[in-house]
N, C-alpha and C positions, 0 to 999 in steps of 0.2 A: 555496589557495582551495578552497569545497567547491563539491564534483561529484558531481553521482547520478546513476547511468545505471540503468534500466529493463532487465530483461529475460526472455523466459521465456513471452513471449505468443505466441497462435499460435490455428488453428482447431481447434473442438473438438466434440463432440456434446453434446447438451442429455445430463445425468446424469453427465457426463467428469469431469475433472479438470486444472488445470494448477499446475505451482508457480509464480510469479513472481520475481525477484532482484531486486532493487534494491542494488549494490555503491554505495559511497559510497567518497571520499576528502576528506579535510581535515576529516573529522566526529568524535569522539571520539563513539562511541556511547551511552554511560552519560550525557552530556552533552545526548543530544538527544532529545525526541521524533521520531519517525518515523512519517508517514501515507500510506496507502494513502487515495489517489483516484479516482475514473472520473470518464468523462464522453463520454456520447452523442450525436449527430448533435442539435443543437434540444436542447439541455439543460442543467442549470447542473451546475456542479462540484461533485460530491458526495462525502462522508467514506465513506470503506468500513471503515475498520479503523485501528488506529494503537497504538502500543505509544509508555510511558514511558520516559525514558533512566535515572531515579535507581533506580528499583523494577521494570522491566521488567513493570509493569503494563500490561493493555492491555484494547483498547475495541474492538467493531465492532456496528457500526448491524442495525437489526434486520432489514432485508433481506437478511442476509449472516449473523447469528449463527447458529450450530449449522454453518454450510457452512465457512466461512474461515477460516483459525489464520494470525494473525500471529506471528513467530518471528525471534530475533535471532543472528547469531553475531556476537561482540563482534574477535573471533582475526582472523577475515575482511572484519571492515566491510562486515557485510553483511545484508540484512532480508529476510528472504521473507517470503511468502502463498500460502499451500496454498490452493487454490481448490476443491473438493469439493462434488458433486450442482448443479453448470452449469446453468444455464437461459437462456434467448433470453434476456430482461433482465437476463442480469450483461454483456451484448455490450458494451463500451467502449472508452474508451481509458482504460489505467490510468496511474498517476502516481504516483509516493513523493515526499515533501518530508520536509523538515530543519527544527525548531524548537528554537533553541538555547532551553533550560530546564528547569527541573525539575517542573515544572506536570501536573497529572493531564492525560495527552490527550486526554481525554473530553471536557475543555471550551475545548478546541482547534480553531475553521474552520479552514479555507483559508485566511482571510486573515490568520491570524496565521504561517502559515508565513513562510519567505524565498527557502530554497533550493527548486530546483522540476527533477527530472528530464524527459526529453524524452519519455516514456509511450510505452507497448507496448503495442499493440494486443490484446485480447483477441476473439474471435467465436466466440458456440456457436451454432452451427445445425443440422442436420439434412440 
């Protein structure tokens, strides 16, 4: 069955840095899209980042572009997010999901995912 577990969050200072993992199992990588999510206290679910499974192409939303590199090892079944130049509002909870296709993930919600990991807390404060 597939399983994503989150992790790699933690507190941080506004200008920090954290990587995130998102380890998968039962996922053929090349097979899936994979997205990085947040989601704050009073807020909806939003896309942060997301990479292609056929092209390892990949997408992140303009509150995050130039800071976040999404990055796959295929060996490891595993996705990270380099998280670079932190601010109060990247504070969330993160999430990675699973989209089995070959589809550009750019034009990929939330609600087309299925699989959905249990999210790591990220906080940059001061």
């Amino acid at each position: 069955q597939v399983q994503l577990v989150e992790s790699g969050g933690g507190l941080v200072q506004p200008g920090g840095s954290l990587r995130l993992s998102c380890t998968t199992s039962g996922v053929t990588l090349e097979y899936y899209a994979i997205g990085w999510f947040r989601q704050a206290p009073g807020r909806e679910r939003e896309g942060v980042s997301c990479i292609t499974g056929s092209d390892s192409s990949t997408y992140s939303a303009d509150s995050v572009k130039g800071r976040f590199t999404i990055s796959r090892d295929n060996a490891k079944n595993t996705v990270y997010l380099q998280m670079n130049s932190l601010k109060p509002e990247d504070t969330a909870v993160y999430y990675c999901a699973a989209y089995a296709g070959f589809y550009d993930c750019s034009g990929l919600g939330p609600y087309d995912y299925d699989h959905w990991g249990q999210g790591t807390q990220v906080t940059v404060s001061s």
